[in-house]
py3Dmol code that shows the C-alpha trace and the ligand (Angstrom):
import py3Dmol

protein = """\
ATOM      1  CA  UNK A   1       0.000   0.000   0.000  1.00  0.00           C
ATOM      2  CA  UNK A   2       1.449   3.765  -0.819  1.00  0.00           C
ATOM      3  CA  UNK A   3      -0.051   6.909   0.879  1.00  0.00           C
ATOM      4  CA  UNK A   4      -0.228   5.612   4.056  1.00  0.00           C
ATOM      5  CA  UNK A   5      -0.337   9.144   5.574  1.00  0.00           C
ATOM      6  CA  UNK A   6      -2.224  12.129   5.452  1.00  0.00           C
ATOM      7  CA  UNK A   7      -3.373  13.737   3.340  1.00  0.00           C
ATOM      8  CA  UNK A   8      -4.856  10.700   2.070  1.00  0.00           C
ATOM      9  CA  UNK A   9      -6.036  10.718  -1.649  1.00  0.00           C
ATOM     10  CA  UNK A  10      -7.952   8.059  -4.317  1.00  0.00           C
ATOM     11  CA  UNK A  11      -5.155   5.790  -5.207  1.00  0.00           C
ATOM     12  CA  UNK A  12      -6.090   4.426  -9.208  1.00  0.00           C
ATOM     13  CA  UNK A  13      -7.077   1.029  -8.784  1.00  0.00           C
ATOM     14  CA  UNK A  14      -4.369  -1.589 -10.020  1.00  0.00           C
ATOM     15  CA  UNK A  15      -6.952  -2.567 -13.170  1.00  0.00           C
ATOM     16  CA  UNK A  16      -9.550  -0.990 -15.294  1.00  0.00           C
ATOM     17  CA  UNK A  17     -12.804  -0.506 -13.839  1.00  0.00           C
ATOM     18  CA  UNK A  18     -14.012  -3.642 -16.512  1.00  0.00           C
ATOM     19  CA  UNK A  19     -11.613  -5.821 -15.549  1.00  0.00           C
ATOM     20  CA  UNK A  20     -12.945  -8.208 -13.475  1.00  0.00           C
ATOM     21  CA  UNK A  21     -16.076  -8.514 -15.649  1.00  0.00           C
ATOM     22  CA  UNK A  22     -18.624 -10.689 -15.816  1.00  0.00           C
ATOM     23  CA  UNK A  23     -17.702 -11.505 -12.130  1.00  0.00           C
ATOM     24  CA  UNK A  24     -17.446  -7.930 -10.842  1.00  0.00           C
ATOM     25  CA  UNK A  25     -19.099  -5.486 -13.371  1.00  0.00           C
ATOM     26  CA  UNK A  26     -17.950  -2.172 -14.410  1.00  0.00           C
ATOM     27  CA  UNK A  27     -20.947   0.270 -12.650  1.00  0.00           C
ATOM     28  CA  UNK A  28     -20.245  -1.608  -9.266  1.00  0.00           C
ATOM     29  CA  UNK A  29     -16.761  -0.818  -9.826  1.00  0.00           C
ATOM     30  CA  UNK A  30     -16.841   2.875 -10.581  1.00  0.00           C
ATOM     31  CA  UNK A  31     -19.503   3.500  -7.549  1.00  0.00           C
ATOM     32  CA  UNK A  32     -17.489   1.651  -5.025  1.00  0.00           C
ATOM     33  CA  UNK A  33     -14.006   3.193  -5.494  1.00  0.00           C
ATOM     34  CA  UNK A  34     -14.829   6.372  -6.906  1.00  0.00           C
ATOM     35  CA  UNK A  35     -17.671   6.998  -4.783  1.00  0.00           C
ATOM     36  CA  UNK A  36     -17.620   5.028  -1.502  1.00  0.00           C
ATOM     37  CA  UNK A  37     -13.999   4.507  -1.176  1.00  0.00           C
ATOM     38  CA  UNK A  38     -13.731   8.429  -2.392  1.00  0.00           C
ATOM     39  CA  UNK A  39     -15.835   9.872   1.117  1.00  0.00           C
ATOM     40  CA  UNK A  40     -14.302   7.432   3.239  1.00  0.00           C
ATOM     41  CA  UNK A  41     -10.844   9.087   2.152  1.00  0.00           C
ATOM     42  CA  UNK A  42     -12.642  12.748   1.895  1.00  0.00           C
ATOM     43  CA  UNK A  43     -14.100  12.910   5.905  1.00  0.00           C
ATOM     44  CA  UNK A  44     -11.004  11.111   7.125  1.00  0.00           C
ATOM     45  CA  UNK A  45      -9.147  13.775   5.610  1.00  0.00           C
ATOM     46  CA  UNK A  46     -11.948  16.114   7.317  1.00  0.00           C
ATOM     47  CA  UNK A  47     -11.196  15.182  10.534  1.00  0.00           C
ATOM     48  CA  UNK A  48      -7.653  14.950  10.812  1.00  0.00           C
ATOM     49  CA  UNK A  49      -7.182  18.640   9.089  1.00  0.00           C
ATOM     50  CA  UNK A  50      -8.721  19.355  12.973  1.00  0.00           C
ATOM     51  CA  UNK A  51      -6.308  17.250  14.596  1.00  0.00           C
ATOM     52  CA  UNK A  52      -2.433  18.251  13.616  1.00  0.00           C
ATOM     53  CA  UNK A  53      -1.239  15.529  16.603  1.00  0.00           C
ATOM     54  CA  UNK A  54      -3.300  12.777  14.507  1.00  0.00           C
ATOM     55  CA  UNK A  55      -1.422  13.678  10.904  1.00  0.00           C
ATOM     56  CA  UNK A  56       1.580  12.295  12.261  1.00  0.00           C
ATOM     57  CA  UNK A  57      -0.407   8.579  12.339  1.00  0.00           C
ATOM     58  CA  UNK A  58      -0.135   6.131   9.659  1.00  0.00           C
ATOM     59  CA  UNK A  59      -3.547   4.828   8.169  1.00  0.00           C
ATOM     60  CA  UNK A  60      -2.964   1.355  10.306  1.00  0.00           C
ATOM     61  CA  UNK A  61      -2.348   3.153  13.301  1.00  0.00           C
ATOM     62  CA  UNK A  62      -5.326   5.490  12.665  1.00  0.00           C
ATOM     63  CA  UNK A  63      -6.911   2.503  12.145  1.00  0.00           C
ATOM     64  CA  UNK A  64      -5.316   0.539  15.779  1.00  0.00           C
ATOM     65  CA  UNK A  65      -5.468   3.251  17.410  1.00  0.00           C
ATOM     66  CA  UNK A  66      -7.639   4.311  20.871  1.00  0.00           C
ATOM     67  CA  UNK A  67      -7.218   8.309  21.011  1.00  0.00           C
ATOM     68  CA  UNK A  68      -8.648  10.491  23.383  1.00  0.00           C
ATOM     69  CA  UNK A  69     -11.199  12.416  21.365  1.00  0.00           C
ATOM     70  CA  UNK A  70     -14.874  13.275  21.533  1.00  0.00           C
ATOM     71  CA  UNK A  71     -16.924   9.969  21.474  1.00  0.00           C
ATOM     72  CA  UNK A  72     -18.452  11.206  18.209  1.00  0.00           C
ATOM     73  CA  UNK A  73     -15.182  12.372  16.414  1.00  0.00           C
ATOM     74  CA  UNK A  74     -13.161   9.220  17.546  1.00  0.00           C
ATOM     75  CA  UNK A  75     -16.295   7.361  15.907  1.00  0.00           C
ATOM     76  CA  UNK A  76     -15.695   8.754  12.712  1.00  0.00           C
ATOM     77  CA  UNK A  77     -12.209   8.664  12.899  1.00  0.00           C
ATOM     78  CA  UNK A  78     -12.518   4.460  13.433  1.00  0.00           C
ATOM     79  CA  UNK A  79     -14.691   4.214  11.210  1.00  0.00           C
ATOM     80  CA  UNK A  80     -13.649   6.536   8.060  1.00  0.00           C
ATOM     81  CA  UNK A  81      -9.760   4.971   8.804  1.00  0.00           C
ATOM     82  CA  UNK A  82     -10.816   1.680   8.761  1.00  0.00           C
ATOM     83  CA  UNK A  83     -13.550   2.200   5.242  1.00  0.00           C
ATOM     84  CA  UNK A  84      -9.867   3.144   3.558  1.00  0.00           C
ATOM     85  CA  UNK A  85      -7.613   0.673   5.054  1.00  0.00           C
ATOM     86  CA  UNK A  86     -10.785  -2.562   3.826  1.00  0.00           C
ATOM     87  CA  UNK A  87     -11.147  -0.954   0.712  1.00  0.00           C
ATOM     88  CA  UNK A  88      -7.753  -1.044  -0.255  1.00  0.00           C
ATOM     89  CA  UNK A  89      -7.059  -3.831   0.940  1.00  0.00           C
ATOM     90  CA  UNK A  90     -10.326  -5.715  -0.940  1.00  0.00           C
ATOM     91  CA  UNK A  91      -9.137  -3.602  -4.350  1.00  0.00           C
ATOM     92  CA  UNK A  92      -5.561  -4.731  -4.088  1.00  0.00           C
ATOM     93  CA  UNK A  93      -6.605  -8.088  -3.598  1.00  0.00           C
ATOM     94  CA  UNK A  94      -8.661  -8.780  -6.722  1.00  0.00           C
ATOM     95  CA  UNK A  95      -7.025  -9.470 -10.535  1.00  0.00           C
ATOM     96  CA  UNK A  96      -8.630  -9.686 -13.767  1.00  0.00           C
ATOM     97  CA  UNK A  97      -5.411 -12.630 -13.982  1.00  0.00           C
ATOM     98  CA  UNK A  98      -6.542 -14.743 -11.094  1.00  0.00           C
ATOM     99  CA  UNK A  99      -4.823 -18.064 -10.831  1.00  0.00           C
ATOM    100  CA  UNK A 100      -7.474 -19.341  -9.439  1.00  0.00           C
ATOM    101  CA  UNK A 101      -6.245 -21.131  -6.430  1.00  0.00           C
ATOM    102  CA  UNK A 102      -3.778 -20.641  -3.939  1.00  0.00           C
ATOM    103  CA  UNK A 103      -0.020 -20.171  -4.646  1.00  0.00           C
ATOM    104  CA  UNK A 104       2.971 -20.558  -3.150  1.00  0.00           C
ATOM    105  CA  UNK A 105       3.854 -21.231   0.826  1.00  0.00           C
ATOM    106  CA  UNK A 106      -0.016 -20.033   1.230  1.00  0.00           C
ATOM    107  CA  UNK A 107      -0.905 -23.672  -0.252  1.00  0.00           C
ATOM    108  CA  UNK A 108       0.517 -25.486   2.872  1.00  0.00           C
ATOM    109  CA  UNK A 109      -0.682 -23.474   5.335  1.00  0.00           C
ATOM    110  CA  UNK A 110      -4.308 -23.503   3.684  1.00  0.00           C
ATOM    111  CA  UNK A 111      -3.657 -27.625   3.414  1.00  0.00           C
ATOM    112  CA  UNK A 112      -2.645 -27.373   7.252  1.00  0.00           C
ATOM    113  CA  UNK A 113      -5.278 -25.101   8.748  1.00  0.00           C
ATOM    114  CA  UNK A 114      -8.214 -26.407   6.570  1.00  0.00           C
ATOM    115  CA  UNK A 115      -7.232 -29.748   4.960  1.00  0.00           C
ATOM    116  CA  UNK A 116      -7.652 -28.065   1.247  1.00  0.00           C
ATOM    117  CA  UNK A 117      -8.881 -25.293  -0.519  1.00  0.00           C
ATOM    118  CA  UNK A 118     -12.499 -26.702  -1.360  1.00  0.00           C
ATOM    119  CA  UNK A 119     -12.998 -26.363   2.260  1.00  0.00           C
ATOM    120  CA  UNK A 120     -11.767 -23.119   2.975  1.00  0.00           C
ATOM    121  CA  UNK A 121     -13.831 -21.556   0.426  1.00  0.00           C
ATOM    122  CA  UNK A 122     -16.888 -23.469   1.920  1.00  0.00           C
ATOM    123  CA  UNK A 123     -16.067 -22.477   5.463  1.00  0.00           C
ATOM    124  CA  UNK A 124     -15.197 -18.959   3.845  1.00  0.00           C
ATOM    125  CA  UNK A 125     -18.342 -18.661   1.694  1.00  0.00           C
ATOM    126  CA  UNK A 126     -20.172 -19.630   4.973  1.00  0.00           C
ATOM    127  CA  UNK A 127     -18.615 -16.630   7.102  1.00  0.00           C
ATOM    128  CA  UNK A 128     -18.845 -14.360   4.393  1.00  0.00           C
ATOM    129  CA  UNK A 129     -22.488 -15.171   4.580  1.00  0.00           C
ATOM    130  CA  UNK A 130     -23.096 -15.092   7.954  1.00  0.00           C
ATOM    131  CA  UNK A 131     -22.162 -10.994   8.065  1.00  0.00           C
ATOM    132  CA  UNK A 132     -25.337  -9.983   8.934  1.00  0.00           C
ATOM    133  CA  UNK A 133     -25.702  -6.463   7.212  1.00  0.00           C
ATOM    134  CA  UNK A 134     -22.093  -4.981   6.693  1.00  0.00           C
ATOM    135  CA  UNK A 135     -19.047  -5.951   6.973  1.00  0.00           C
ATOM    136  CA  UNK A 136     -16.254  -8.320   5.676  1.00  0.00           C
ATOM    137  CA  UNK A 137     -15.077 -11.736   5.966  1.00  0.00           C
ATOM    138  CA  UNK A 138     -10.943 -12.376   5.773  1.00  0.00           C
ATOM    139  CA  UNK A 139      -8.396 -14.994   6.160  1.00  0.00           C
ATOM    140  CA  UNK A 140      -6.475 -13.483   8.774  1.00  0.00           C
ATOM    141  CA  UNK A 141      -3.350 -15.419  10.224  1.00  0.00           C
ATOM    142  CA  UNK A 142      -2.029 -15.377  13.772  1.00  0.00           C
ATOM    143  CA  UNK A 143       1.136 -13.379  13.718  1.00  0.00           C
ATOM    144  CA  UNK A 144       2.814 -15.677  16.218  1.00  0.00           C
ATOM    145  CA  UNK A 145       1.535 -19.125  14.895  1.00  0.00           C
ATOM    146  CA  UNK A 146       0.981 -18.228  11.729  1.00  0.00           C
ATOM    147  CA  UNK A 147      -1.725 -21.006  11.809  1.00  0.00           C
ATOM    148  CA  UNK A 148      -4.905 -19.121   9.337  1.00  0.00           C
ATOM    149  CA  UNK A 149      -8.579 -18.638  10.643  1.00  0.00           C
ATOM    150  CA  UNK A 150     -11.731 -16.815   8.639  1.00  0.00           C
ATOM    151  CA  UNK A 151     -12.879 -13.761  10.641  1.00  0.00           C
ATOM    152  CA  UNK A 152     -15.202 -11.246   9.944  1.00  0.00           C
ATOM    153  CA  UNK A 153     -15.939  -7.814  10.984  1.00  0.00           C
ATOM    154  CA  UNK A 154     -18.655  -5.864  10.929  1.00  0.00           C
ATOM    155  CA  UNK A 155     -18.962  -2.146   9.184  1.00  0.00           C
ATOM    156  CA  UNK A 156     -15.650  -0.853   8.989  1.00  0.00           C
ATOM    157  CA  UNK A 157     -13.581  -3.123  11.598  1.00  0.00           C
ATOM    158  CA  UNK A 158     -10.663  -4.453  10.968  1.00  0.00           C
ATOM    159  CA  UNK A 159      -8.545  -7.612  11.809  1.00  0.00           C
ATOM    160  CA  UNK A 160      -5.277  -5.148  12.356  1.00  0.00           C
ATOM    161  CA  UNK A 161      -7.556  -4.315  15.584  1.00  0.00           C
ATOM    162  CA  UNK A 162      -7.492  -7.338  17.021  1.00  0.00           C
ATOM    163  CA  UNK A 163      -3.750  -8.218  16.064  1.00  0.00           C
ATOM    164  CA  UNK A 164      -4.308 -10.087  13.358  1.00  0.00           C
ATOM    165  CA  UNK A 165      -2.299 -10.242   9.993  1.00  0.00           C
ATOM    166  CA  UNK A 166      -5.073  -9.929   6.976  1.00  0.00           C
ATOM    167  CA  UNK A 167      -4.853 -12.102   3.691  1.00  0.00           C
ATOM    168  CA  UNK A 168      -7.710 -12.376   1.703  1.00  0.00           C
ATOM    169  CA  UNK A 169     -10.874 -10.647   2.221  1.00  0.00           C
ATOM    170  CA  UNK A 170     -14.685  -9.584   0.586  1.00  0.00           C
ATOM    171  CA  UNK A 171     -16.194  -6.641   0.933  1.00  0.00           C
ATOM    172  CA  UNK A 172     -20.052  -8.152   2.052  1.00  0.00           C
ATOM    173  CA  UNK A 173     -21.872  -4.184   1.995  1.00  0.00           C
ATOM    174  CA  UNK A 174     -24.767  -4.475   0.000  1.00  0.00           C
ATOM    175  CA  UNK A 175     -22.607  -1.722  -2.576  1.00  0.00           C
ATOM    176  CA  UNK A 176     -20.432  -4.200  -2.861  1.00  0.00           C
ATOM    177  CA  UNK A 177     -22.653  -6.367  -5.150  1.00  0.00           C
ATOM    178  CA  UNK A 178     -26.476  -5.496  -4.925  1.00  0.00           C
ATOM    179  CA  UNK A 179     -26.240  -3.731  -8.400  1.00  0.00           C
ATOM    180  CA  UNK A 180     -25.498  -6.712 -10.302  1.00  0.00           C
ATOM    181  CA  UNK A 181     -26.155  -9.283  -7.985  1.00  0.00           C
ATOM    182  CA  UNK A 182     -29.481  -7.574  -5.917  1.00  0.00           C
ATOM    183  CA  UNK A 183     -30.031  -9.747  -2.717  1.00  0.00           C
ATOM    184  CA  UNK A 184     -28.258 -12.780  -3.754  1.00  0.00           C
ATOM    185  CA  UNK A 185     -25.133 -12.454  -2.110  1.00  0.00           C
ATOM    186  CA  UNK A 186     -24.009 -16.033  -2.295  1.00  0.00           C
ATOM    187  CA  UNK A 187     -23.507 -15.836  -6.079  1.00  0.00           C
ATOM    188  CA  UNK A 188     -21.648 -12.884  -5.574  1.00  0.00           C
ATOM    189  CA  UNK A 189     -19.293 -14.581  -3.354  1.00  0.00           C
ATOM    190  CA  UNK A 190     -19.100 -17.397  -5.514  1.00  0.00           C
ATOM    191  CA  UNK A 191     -17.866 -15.102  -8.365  1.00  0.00           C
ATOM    192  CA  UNK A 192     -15.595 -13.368  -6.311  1.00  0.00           C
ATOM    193  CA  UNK A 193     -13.351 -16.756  -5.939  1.00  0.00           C
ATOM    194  CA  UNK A 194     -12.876 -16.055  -9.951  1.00  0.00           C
ATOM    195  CA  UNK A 195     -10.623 -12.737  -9.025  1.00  0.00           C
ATOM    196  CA  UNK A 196      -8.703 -12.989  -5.687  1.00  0.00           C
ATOM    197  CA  UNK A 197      -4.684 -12.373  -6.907  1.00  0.00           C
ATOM    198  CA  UNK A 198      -3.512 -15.181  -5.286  1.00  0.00           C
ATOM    199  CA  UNK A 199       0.157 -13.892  -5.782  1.00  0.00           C
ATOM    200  CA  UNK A 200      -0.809 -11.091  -3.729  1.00  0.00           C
ATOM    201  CA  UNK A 201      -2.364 -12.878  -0.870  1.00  0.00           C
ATOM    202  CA  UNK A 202       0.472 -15.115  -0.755  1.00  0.00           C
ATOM    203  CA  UNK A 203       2.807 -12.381  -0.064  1.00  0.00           C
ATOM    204  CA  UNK A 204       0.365 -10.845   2.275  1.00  0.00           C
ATOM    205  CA  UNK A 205       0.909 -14.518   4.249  1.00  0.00           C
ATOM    206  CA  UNK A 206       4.524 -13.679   3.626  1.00  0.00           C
TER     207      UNK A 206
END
"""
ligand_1 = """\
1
MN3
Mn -17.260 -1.349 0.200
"""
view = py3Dmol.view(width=600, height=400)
view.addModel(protein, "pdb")
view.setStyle({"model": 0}, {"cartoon": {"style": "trace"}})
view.addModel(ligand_1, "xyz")
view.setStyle({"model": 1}, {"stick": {}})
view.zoomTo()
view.show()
């Protein structure tokens, strides 16, 4: 990730807005990062030009982080920090050149912690539709036993909150897929397996 500091702007996304078609269409594309990702990055902005002592933060520890502000400003602070740290992360983890399964040492560890990929992406299809209204669903891995789980948050939490090291993970809002996809959110997930850069995750596992 670049710009990891205020002022925070739009970073391009890594593909053309139609790249990920027919399993992420253009329109959902534009809206989410040029329009959702876009005020999440705007009232962050917003509230740190208040607080100087906060510039100095990096987006993950603006995102970590448990400052002394007024209930409602700290609010939007957690929550406008962590809408741009998901976002990017969900954007720089999709490619219109997905291999299609898992890669490198993030095989193993998939084929340790889950006995093989056609059950992590049921137990992950599962969590991801569990989220009941917003949120995400991840494959997070313990930084000390490196040993993966599925999470999810809700809204804009993030696994870097609790201490965990992020992998993989769908964006479950409803703007995420209800233009193309309308309530059906399983068939959105099940598309979404069609994109994940698996290179990328795999260095994300490190
Ligand atoms: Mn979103």
């Amino acid at each position: 990730m670049e710009n990891l500091n205020y002022p925070f702007v739009n970073l391009p996304l890594p593909y053309s807005y139609d790249a990920l078609e027919p399993y992420i269409d253009e329109q959902t594309m534009h809206l989410h990062h040029d329009k959702h990702l876009q005020t999440y990055i705007d009232n962050l902005n917003k509230i740190l030009k208040d607080y100087p002592w906060l510039q100095k933060m990096n987006l993950e520890q603006l995102v970590r982080g448990r400052f002394k502000l007024p209930q409602d400003k700290y609010i939007q602070l957690h929550n406008n920090a962590g809408g741009v740290y998901n976002h990017r992360f969900f954007f720089d983890g999709l490619s219109p050149q997905s291999e299609k399964e898992p890669v490198g040492n993030l095989t193993n560890a998939i084929n340790d912690s889950f006995g093989n990929f056609y059950n992590l992406k049921e137990e992950f299809k599962k969590a991801a539709l569990s989220v009941f209204g917003s949120g995400y669903a991840w494959l997070v891995c313990r930084n000390k036993s490196r040993k993966l789980e599925i999470v999810t948050t809700h809204n804009q939490g993030s696994p870097i909150e609790m201490c965990l090291n992020p992998i993989l993970t769908i964006d479950v809002w409803e703007h995420a897929y209800y233009l193309k996809y309308h309530n059906v959110r399983a068939e959105y997930i099940d598309n979404w397996f069609n994109v994940i850069d698996w290179s990328k995750a795999d260095t994300n596992y490190g």
